[in-house]
BAMI-321267 format. One record per residue: x, y, z of N, C-alpha, C, O in turn. Coordinates in steps of 0.05 Angstrom, whole numbers, plus 32768, in hexadecimal, padded with zeros to 4 digits. Atoms other than C-alpha are relative to their C-alpha. Layout:
XYZXYZXYZXYZ;...
//
This chain:
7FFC7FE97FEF853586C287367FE7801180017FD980137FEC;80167FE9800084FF86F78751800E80157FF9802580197FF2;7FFB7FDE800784FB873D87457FE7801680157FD0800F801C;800E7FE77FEF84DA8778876E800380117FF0801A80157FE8;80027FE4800A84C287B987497FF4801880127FDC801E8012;80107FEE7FED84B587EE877B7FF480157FF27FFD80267FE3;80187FED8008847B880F876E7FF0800F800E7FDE801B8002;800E7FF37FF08460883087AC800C801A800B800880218023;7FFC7FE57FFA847E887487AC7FE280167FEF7FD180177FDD;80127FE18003845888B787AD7FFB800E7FE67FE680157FDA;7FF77FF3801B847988D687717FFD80247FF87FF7802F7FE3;800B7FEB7FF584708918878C800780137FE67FF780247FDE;7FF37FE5801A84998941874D7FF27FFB7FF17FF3800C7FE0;80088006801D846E891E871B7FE3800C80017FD3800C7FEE;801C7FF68004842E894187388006801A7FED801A80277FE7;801980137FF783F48949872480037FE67FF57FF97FD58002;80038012800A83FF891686FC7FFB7FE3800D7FEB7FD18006;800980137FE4840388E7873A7FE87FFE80127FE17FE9801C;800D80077FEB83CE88FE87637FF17FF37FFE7FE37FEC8011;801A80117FFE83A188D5874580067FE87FF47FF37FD87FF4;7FED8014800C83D3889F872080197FFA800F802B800A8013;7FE080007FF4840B887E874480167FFC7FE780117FEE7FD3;7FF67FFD800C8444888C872280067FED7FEE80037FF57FD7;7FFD801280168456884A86FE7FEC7FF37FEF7FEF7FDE7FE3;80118003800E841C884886DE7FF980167FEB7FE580167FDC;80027FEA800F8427888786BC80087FEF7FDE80187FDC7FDD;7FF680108018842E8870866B8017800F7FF4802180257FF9;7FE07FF78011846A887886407FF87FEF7FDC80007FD87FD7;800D800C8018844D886485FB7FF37FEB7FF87FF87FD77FEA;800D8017800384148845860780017FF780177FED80038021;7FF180127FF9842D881B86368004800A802C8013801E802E;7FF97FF87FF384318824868580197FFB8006801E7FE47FFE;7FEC7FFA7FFD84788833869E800C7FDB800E80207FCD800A;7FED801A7FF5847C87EF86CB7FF97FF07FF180057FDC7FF8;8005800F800D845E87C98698801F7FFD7FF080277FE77FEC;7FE5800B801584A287CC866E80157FF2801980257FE18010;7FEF800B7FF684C887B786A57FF77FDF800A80077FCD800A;8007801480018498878086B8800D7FEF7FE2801F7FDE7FE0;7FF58018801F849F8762866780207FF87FFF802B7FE47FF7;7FDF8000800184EB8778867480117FE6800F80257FD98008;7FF7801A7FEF84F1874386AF7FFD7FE37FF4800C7FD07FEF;800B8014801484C48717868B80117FED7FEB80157FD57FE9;7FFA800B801984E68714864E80297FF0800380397FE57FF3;7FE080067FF98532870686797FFE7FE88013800F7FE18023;8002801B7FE8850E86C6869D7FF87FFF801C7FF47FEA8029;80137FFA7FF084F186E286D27FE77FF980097FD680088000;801C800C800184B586C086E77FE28008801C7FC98005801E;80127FF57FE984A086E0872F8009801880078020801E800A;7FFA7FDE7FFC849D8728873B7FF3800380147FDD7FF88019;801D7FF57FEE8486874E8777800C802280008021802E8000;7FFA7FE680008473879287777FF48010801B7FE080098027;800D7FF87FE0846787BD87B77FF080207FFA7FF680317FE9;80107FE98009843087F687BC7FEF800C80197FE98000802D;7FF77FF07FE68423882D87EA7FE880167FEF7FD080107FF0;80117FE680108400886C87C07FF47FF37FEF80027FE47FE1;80108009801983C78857879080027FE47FF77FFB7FD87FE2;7FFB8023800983DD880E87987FED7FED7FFB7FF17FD67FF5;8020800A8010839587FC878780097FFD7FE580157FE97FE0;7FFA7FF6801E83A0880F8741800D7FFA7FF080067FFA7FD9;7FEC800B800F83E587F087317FF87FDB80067FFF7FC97FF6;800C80197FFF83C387AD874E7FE67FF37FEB7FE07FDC7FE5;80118002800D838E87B7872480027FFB7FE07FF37FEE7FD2;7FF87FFA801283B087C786E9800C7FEA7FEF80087FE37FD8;7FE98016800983E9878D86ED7FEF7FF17FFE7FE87FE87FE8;800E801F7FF683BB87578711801A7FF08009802F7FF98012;7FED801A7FF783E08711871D801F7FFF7FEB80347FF47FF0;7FEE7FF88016840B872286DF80037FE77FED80197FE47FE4;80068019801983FA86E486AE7FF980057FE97FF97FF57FD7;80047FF9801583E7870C86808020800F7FEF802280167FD7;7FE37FFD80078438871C867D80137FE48001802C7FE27FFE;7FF0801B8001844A86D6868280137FF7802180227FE48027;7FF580057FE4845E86E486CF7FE77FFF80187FCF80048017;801480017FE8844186DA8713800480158013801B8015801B;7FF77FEE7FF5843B8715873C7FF9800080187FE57FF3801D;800C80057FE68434871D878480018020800D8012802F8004;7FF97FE37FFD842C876387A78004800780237FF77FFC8035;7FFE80067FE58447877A87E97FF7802580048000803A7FFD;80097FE47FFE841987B188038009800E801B800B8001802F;7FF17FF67FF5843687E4882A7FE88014801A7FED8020802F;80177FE27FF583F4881288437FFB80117FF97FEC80127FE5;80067FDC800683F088568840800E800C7FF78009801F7FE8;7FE97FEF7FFE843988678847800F7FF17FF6800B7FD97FFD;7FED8014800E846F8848881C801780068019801A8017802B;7FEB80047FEA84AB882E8841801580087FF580287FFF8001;7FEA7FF8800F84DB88498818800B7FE67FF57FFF7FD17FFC;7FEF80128005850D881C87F680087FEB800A7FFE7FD68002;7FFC800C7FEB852F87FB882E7FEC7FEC80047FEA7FD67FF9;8011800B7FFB84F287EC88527FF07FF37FEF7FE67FDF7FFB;8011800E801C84C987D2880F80097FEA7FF67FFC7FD77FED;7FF5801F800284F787A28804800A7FF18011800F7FD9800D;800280117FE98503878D88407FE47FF1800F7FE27FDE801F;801780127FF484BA877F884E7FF07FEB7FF37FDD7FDF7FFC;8009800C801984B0875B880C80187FE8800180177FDA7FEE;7FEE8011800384ED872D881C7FEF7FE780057FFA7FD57FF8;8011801D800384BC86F0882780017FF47FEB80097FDD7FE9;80078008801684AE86F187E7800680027FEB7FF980017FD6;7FEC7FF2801184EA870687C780167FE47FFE801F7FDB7FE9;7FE980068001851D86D687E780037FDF7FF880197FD47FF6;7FF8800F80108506869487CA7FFC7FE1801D80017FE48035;800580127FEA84F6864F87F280188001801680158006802E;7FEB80017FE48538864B88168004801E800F801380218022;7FF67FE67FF5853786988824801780107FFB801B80258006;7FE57FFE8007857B869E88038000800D7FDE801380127FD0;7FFA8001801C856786AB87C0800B801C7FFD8007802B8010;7FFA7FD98008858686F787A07FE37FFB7FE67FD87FE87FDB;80127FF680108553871C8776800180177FF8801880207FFA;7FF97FEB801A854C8757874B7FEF801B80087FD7801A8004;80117FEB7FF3853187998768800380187FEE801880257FED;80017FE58016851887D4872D7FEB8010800C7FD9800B801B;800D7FE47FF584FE881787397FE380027FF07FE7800F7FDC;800F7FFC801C84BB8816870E7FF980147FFC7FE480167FF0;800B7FE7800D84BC88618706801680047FF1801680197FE3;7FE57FF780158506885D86E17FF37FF47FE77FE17FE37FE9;80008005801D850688558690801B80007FF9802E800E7FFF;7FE2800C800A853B883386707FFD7FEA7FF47FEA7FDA7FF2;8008801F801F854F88008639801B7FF3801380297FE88003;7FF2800D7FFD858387E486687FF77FE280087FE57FE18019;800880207FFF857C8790866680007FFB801480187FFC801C;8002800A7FF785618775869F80057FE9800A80047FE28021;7FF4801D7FF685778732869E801D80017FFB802C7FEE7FFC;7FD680037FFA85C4874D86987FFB800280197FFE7FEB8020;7FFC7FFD7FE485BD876086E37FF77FEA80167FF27FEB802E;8013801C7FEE859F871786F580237FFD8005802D7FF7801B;7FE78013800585EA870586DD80148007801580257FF7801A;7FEF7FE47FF5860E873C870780117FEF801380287FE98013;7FF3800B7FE18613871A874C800F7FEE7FFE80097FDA7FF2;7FEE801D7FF6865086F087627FF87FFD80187FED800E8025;8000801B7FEE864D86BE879280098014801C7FF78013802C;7FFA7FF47FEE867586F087C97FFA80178004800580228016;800E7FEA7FF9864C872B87C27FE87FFF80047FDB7FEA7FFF;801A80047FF78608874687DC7FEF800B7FF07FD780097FED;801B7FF2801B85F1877087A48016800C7FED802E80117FEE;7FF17FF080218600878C875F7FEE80167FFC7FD7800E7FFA;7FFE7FF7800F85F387C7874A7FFA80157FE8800F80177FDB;7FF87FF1802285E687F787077FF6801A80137FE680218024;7FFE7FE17FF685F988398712800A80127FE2801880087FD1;80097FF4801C85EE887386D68013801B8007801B801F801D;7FEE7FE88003861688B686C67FEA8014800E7FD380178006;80137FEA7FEE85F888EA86FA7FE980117FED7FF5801D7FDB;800E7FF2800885C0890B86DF7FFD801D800680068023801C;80057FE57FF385AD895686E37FF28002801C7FF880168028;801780067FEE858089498717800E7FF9801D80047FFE8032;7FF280117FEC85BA89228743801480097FFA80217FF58001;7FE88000800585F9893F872F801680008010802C80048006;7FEC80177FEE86208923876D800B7FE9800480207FE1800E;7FFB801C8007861388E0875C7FFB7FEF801D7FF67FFD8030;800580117FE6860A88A7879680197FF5800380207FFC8019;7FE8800D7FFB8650887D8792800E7FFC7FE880057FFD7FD1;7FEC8004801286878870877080097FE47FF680057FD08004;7FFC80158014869D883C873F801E7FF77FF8802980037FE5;7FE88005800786E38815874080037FE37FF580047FCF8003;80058019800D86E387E0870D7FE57FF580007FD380017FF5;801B800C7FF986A987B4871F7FF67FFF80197FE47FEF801E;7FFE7FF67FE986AB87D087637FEF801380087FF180267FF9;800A7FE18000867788088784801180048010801E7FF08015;7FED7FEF7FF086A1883087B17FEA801680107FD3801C800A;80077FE27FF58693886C87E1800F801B8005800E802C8016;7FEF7FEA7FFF86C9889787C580057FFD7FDD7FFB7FEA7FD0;7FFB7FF5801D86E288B2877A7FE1800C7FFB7FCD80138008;80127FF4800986BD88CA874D7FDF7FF17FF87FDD7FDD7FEB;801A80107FFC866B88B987557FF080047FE57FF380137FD2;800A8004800E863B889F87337FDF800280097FDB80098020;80177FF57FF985EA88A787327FF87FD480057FFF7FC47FF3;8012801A7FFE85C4885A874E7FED7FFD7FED7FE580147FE8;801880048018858E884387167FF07FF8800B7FDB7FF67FFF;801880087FFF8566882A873F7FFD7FE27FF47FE67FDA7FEF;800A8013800B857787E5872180167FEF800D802D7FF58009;7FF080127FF6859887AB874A7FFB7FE180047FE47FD97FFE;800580137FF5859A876A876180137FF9801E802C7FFB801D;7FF380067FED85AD875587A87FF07FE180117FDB7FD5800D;800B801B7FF385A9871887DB7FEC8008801C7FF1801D8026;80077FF57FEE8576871788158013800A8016801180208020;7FE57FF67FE585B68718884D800780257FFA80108034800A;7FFC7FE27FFD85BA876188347FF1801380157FFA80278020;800F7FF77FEB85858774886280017FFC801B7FF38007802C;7FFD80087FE585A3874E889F80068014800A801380268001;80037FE17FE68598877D88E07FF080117FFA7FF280268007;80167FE78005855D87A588C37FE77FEB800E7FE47FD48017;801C7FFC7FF2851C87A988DC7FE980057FF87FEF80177FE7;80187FFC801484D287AF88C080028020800C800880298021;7FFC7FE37FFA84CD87FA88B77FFB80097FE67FF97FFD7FD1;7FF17FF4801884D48834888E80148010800180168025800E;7FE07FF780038522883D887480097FFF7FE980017FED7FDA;7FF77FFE801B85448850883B80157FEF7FFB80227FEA800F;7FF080128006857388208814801B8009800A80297FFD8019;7FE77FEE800685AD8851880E80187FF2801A802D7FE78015;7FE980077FEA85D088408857800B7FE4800080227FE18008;8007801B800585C487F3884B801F7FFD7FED80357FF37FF4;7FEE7FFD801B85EC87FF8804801C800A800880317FFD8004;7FE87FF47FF3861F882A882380167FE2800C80287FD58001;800080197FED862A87F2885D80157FEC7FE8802E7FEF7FE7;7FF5800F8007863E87BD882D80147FFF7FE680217FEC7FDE;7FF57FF8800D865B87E887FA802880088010803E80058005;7FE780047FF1869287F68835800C7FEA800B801F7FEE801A;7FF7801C7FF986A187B1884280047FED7FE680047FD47FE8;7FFC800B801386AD87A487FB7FE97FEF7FF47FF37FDC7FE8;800D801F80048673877587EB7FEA800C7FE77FD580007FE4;801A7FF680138648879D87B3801780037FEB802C80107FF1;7FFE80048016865D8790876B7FEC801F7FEA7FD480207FEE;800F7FEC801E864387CF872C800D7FFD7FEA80217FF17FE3;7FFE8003801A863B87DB86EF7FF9801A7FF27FE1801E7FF4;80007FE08006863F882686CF7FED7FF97FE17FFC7FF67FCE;801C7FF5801685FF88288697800A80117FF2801080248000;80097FDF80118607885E865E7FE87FFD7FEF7FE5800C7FDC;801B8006801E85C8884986327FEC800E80107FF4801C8023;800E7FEF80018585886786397FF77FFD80267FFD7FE88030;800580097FE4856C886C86897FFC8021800C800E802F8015;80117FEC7FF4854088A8869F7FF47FF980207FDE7FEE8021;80197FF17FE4852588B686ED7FE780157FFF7FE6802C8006;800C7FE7800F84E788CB86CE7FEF801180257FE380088038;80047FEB7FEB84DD890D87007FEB800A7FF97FD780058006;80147FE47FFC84B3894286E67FEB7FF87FE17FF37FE87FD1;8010800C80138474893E86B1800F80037FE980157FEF7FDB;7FED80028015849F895C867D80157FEF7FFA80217FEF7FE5;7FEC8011800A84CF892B86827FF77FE47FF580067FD57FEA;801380118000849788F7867C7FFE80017FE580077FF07FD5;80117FF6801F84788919863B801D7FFC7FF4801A7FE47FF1;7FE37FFE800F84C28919861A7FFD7FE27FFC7FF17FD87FEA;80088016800184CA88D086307FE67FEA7FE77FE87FD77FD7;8016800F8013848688BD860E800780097FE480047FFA7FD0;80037FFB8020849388DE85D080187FFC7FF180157FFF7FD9;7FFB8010801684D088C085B680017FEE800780167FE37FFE;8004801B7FF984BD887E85D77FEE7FF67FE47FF17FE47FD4;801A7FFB8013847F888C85AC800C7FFA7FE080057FE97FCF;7FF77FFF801D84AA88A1856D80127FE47FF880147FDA7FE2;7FEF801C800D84DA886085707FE67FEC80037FED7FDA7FF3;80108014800484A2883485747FF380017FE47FF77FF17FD2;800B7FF98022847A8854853480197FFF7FF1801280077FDA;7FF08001801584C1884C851080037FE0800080097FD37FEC;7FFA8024800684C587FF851F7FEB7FF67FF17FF27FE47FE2;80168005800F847C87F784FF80097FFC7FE97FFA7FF67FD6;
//
């Protein structure tokens, strides 16, 4: 299976820290932010990643490279100037997402979220009659409306909501009827969420939207402190 880490947002809350760093390259002990999710894919069998880049996407090309030095092959789908949002980012990267027959599902992560949730549980997620899976987290301060609701193994667009992670896997047919552009996922999700065909999974373990620098500096420092306690 592939994987996509989008990487070509702005990151506008996290300035300055951005204007001269794109965001997933910001570190978290040591360590830049998509780098853990790269080893994370890596280490769940993952063998082709592509990442898409838009702001400072020099830098995260430069940074990763071909990705052999992670034991994966990386391919990058550049966007320009202007990121395409969500939607559009992975819809313009489906070449190289969906796999010789075009059919393959793959694994789409946020590389500015932090989290210890296992990547290769959400390879497992998808059945056979749905188009995507999935992980959705307890609303954050930040979100406290939440995006959809959760009935069994079900998302919904009614009860009580939940916040998206930013961590899924879906098949390319999710994008049938779109268009090269820029569009946000959200209506897409909706769409097949009302026709029953999207499978979740409610997260409580660790899983930050890192927003603002202070939430960054927090982040690093007990990332920082559990690592000096495993020494």
């Amino acid at each position: 299976m592939r994987a996509m880490i989008l990487a070509a947002g702005r990151g506008e809350r996290m300035r300055p820290l951005t204007d001269h760093t794109p965001k997933p390259l910001l570190t978290v002990a040591g360590k830049p932010m998509i780098q853990y999710h790269i080893e994370a894919l890596a280490a769940a069998g993952v063998r082709e990643i592509v990442i898409n880049l838009a702001w400072l996407g020099a830098q995260i090309r430069a940074a990763i490279g071909d990705g052999s030095q992670f034991g994966v092959r990386i391919q990058y789908s550049d966007e320009g100037d202007a990121a395409l949002e969500t939607g559009g980012g992975v819809f313009k990267a489906l070449p190289l997402l969906a796999g010789p027959s075009g059919t393959d599902p793959f694994v789409v992560v946020s590389g500015d979220v932090w989290t210890e949730y296992p990547l290769g549980d959400v390879i497992q997620r998808l059945s056979a009659s749905d188009m995507a899976h999935f992980v959705v987290v307890p609303n954050p301060d930040f979100h406290a409306r939440g995006d959809f609701g959760l009935a069994g193994d079900r998302l919904t667009d009614n009860g009580e909501r939940y916040t998206y992670a930013n961590i899924g896997v879906m098949r390319p047919e999710f994008f049938a009827g779109s268009s090269p552009g820029k569009f946000p996922l959200a209506p897409l999700m909706f769409n097949w969420i009302r026709q029953n065909r999207v499978s979740g999974e409610l997260y409580r373990g660790v899983w930050h939207n890192v927003g603002t620098p202070q939430q960054l500096q927090q982040i690093d420092q007990e990332a920082s402190a559990q690592r000096r306690s495993r020494l």
